[in-house]
C-alpha positions as semicolon CSV with decimal commas, in nm:
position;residue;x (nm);y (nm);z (nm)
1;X;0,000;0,000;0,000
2;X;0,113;0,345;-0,112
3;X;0,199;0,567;0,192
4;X;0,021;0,942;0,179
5;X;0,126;1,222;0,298
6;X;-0,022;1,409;0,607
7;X;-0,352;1,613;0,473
8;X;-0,179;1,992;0,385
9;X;0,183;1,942;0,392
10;X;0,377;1,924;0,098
11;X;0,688;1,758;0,012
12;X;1,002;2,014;-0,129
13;X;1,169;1,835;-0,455
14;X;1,487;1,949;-0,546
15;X;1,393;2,207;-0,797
16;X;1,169;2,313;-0,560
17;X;1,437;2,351;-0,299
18;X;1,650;2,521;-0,513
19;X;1,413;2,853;-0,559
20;X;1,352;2,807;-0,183
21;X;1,736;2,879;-0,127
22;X;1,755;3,113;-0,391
23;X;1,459;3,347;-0,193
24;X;1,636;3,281;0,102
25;X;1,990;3,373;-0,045
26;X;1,814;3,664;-0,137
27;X;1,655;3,834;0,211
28;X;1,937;3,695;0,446
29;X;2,172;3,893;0,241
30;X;1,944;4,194;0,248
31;X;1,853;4,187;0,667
32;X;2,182;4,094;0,665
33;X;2,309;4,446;0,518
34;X;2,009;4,657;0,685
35;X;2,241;4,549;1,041
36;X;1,949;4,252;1,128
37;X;2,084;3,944;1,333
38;X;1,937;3,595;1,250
39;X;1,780;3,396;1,515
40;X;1,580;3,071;1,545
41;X;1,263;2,961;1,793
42;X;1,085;2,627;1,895
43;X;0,874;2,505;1,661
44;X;0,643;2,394;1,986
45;X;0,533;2,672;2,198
46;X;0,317;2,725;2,519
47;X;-0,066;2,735;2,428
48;X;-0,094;3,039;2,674
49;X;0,177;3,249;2,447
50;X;-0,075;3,328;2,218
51;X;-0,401;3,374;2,416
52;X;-0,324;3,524;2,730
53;X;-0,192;3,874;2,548
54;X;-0,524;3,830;2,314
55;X;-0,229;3,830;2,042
56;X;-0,420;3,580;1,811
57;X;-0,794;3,664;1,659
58;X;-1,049;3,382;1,742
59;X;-1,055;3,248;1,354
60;X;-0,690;3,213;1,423
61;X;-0,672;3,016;1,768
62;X;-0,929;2,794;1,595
63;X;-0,684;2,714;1,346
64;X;-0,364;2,570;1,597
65;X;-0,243;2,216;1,588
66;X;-0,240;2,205;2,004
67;X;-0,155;1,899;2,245
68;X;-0,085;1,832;2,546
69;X;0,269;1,791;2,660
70;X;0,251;1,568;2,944
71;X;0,499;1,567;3,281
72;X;0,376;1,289;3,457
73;X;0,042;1,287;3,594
74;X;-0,039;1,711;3,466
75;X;0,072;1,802;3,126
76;X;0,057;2,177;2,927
77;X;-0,132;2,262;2,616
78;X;0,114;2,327;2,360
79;X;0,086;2,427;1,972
80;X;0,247;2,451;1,684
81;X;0,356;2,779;1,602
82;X;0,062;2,997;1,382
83;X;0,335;3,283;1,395
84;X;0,682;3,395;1,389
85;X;0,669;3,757;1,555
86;X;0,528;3,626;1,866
87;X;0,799;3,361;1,978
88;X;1,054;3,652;1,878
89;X;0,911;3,892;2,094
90;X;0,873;3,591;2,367
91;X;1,286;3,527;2,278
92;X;1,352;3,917;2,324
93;X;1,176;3,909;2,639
94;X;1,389;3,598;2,784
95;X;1,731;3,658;2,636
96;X;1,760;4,021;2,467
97;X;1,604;4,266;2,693
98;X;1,824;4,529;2,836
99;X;2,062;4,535;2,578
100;X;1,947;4,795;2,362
101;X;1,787;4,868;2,018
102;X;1,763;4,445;1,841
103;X;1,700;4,411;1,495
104;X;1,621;4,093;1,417
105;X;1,529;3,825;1,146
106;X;1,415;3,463;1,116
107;X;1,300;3,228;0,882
108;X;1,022;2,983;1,007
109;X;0,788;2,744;0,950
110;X;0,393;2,789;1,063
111;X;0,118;2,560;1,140
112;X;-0,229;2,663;1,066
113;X;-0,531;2,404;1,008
114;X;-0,721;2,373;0,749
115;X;-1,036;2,173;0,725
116;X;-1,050;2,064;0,391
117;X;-0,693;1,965;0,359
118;X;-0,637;2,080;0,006
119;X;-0,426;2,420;0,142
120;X;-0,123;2,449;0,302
121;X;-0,118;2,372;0,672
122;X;0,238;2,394;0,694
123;X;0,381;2,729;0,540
124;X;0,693;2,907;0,528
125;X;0,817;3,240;0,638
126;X;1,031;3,495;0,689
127;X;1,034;3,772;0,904
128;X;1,229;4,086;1,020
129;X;1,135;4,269;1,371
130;X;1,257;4,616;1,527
131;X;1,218;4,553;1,915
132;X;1,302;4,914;2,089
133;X;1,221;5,150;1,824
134;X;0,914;5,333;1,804
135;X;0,929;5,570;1,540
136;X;0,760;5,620;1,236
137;X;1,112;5,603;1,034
138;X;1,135;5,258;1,213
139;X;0,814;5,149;1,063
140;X;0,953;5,321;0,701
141;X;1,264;5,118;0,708
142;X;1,085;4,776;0,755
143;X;0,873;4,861;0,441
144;X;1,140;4,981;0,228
145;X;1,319;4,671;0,345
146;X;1,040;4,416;0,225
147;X;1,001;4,598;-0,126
148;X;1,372;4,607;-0,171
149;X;1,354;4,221;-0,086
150;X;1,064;4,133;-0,352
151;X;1,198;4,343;-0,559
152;X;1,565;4,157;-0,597
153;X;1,360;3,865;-0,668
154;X;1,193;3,987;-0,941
155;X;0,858;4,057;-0,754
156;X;0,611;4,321;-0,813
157;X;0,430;4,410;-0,483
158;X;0,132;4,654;-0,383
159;X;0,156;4,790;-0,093
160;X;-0,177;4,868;0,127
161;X;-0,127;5,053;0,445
162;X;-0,392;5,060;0,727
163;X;-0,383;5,212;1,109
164;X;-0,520;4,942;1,392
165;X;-0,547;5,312;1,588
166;X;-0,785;5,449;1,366
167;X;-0,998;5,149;1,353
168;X;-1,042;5,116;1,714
169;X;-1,101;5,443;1,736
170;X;-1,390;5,487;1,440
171;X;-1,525;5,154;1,638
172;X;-1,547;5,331;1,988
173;X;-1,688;5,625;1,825
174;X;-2,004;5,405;1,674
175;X;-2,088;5,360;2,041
176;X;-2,037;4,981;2,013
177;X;-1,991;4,841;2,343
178;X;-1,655;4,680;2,439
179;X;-1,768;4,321;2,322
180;X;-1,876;4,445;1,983
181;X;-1,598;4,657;1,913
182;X;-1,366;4,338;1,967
183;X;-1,548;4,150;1,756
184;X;-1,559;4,373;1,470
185;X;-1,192;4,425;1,481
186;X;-1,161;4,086;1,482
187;X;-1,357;4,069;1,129
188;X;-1,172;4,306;0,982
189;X;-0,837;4,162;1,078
190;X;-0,965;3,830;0,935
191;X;-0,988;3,978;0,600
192;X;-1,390;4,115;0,640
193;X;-1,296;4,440;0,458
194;X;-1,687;4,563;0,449
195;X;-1,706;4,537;0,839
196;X;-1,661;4,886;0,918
197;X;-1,888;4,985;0,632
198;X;-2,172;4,782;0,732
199;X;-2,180;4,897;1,138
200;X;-2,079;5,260;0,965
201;X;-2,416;5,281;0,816
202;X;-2,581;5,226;1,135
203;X;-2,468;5,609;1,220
204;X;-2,597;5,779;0,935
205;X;-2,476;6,098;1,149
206;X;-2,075;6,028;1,126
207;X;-2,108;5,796;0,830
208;X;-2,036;6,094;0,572
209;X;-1,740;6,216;0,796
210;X;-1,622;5,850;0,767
211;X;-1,691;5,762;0,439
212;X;-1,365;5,809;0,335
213;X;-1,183;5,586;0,579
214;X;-1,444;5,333;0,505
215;X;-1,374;5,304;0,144
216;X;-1,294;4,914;0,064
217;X;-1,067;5,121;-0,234
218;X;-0,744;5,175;-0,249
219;X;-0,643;5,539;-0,187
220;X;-0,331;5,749;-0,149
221;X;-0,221;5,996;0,123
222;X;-0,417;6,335;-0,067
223;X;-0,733;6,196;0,004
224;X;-0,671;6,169;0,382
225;X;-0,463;6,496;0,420
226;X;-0,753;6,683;0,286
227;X;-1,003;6,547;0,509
228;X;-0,792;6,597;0,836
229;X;-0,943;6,917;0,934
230;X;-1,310;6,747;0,891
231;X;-1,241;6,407;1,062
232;X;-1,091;6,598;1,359
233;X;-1,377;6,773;1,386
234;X;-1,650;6,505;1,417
235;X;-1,384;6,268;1,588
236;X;-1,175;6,419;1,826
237;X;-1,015;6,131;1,919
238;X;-0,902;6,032;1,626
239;X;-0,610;6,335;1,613
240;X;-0,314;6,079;1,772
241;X;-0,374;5,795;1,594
242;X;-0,424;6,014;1,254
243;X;-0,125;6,201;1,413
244;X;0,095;5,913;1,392
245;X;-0,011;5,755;1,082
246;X;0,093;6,047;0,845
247;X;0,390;6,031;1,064
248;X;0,469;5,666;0,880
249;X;0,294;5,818;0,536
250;X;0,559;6,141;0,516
251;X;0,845;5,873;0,563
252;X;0,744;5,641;0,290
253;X;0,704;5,983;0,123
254;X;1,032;6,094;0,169
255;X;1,148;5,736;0,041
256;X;0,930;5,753;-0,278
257;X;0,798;5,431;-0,205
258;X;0,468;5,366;-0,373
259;X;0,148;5,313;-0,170
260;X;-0,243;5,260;-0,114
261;X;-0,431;5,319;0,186
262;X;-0,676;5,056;0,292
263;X;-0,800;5,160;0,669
264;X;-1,064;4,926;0,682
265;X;-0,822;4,613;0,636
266;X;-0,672;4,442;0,856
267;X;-0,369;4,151;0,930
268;X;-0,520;3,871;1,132
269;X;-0,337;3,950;1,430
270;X;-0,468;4,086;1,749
271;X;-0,136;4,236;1,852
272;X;-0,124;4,586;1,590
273;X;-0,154;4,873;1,773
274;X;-0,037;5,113;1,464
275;X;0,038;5,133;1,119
276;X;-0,043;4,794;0,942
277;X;0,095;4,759;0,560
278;X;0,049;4,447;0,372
279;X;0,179;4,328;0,050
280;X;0,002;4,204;-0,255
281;X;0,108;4,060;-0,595
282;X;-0,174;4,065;-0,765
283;X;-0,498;3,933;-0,568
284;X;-0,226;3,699;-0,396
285;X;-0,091;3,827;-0,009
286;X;0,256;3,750;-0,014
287;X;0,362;3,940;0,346
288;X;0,235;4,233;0,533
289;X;0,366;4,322;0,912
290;X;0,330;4,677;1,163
291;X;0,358;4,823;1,497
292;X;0,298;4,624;1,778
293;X;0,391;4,847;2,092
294;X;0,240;4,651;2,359
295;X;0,336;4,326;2,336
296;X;0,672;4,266;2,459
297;X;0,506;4,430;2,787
298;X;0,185;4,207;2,758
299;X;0,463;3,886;2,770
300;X;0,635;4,049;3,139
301;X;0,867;4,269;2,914
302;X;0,894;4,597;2,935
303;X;0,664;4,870;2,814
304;X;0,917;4,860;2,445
305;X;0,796;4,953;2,127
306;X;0,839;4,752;1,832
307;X;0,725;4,628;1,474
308;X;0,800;4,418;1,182
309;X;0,652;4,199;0,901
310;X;0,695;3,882;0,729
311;X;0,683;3,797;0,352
312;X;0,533;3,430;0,274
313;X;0,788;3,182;0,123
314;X;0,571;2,935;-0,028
315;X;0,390;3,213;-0,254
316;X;0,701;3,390;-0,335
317;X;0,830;3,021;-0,482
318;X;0,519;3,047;-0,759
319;X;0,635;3,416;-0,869
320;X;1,019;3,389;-0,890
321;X;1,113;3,404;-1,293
322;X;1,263;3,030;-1,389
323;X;1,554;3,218;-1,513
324;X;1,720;3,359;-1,212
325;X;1,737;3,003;-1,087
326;X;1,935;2,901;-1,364
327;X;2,268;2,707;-1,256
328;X;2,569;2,784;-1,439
329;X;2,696;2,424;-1,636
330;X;3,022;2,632;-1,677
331;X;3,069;2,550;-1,302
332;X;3,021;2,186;-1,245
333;X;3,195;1,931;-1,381
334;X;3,114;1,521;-1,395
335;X;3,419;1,295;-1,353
336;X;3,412;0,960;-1,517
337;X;3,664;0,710;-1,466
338;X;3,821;0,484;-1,701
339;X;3,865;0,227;-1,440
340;X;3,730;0,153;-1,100
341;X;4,094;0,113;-0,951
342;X;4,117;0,522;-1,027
343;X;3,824;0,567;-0,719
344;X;4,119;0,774;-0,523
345;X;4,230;0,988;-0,801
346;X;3,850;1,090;-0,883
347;X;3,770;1,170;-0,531
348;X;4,133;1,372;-0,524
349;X;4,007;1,539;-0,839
350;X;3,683;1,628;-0,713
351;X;3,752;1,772;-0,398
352;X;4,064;2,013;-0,556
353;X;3,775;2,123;-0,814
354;X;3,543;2,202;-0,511
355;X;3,782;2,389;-0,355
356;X;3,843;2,601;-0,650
357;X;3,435;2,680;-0,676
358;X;3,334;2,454;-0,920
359;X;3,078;2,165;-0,825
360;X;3,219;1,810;-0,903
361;X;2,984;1,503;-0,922
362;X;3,118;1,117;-0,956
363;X;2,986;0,997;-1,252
364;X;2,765;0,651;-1,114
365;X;2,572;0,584;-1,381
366;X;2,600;0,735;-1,701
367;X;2,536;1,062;-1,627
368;X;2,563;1,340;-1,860
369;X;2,714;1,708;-1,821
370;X;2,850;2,008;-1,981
371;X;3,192;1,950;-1,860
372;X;3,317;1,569;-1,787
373;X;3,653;1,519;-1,675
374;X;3,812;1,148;-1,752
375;X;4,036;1,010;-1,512
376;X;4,288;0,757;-1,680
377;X;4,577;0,541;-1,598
378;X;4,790;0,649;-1,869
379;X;4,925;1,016;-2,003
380;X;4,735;1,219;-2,024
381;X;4,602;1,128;-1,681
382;X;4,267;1,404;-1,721
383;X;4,094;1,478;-2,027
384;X;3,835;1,736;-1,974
385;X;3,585;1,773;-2,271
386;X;3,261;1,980;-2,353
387;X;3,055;1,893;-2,643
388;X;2,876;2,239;-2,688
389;X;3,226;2,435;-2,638
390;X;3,439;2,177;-2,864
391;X;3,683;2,164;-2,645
392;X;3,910;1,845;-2,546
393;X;4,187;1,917;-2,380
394;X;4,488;1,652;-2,204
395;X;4,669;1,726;-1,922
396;X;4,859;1,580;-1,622
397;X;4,776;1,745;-1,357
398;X;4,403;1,870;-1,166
399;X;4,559;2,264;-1,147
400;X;4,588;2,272;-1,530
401;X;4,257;2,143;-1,616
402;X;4,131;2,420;-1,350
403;X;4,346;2,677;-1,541
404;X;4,136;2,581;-1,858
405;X;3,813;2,545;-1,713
406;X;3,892;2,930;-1,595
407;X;3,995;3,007;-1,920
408;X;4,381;3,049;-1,846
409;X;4,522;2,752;-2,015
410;X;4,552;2,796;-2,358
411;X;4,353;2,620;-2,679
């Protein structure tokens, strides 16, 4: 009987692989640059991580693979991680606070469930956080930092920038009580862009002063500049929040980074407190991230600002070009031997063309190549060859046939 696999994972091939490390080549050598630090976290974490903060939206917590980890006679609820920014900020907490301004990045894998079993439950990620900054050019640089990622990979991305501020602030002006303002925002972070619209039109008298906000369209920053005078107005409250958003706006300004604003959209997580920006190619959500200032206090941290974002491996893998993962033949070479007593001389051969950058394969069965090297008893003891180039060339030692293969030894 044929073994399946589980329902919603997926098995990497080797091609597949291959554009995974090229993404991956790609960002580490970005965050790398920007001055971020890589770091790692349990796939398993406490249950209580992500509910006692409220971090996670209900759809969300209904989603975790949990279990419970038994010690004896008691055992914990544990999960599988839904998320990457929370274990970081659970890491900072434990082993980075007090030690100044962290910029940090991982790459992770996340468990969600999914009832069907034709998505992914498993899904890859990478992330970047800012733990100690709380400025608007803090949230600027982690945007310019995910389009200058997508964009080395060949990836066109729309951005759409939101403010969790000024939706809990339109919501407590609608004179919802507590419970309905939470659940609301909860909709709207689970993708229910019409929420605010719908409970909008329940107050016909602030529903032309929030029309604007409301819009399910993408709009830029002149439509909400112009309107600041009016919205302050009818909704006092909503001068800080407004306040800091064009704070984040006049950065990405001052960047010339290209945007939409979306306020009534949200990011599926509970944790936002400020600007929210997500990133779309096409109808398809490949990352997003914001500000989350209170919860490195809400896991016994300190009251530290901080924000990031993550961009979604598995649906960058579908939009790189096939051509930037193109291997270079030029660089790998197959040896054949002429004999199997000649084992040690191939294996010599192979690792002194390794160490000079090329990739050398045993030939075990027939294989074919670009470049095969033939490894003989007699003189000459290598003959390297290449069909498409028309080149054979005979020489004694492995240092000349590198020579040629670099294009410094001759005809």
């Amino acid at each position: 009987m044929k073994i399946q696999r589980c329902k919603g994972m997926r098995d990497l091939t080797p091609d597949e692989m291959n554009v995974f490390h090229y993404i991956q080549g790609i960002y580490r050598d970005c965050f790398l640059k920007w001055g971020y630090r890589e770091v790692r976290t349990p796939t398993i974490e406490y249950m209580h991580l992500f509910t006692s903060a409220g971090t996670l939206t209900p759809a969300m917590l209904g989603k975790v693979y949990s279990f419970l980890d038994w010690d004896g006679w008691s055992g914990e609820r544990v999960v599988l991680r839904p998320d990457g920014t929370i274990p970081v900020a659970r890491m900072y907490v434990d082993k980075l606070q007090g030690r100044g301004l962290a910029r940090l990045f991982y790459t992770a894998n996340t468990f969600r469930f999914e009832e069907s079993g034709k998505q992914t439950r498993e899904r890859w990620q990478c992330g970047a956080e800012i733990i100690g900054a709380g400025s608007a050019i803090a949230d600027g640089e982690l945007i310019d930092l995910s389009t200058e990622i997508l964009k080395k990979l060949g990836v066109n991305a729309e951005i759409r920038l939101s403010h969790a501020g000024l939706i809990k602030t339109i919501l407590a002006k609608l004179r919802l009580s507590p419970d309905e303002q939470h659940k609301v925002f909860d909709k709207i972070l689970d993708g229910d862009a019409k929420a605010l619209a719908r409970i909008g039109k329940e107050s016909p008298g602030l529903y032309d002063s929030l029309l604007p906000l409301l819009s399910v369209k993408g709009q830029t920053a002149g439509f909400l500049k112009e309107r600041q005078a009016l919205l302050r107005r009818d909704i006092p409250e909503i001068g800080a929040p407004l306040d800091d958003f064009l704070k984040t706006i006049n950065v990405l300004d001052e960047l010339d980074v290209k945007y939409q604003i979306n306020i009534a959209s949200g990011a599926e997580f509970e944790y936002y407190t400020g600007m929210i920006f997500q990133l779309y190619a096409g109808k398809e959500k490949i990352g997003g991230g914001g500000r989350y200032d209170a919860l490195v206090r809400s896991m016994g941290g300190g009251d530290i600002p901080a924000s990031g974002f993550a961009l979604y491996i598995d649906r960058l893998m579908k939009l790189v070009r096939p051509d930037r993962l193109t291997l270079s033949e030029d660089k790998k070479v197959l040896i054949k031997m002429s004999s199997a007593d000649m084992v040690g001389e191939a294996f010599k051969a192979a690792e002194s063309l390794r160490k000079a950058g090329y990739t050398a394969e045993i030939d075990l069965d027939g294989q074919q190549a670009e470049w095969v090297l033939e490894i003989k008893s007699g003189a000459p003891a290598y003959i390297l060859t290449s069909k498409r180039k028309s080149v054979k060339v005979g020489a004694d030692t492995v240092d000349k046939i590198i020579r040629v293969l670099e294009g410094r030894g001759g005809n």
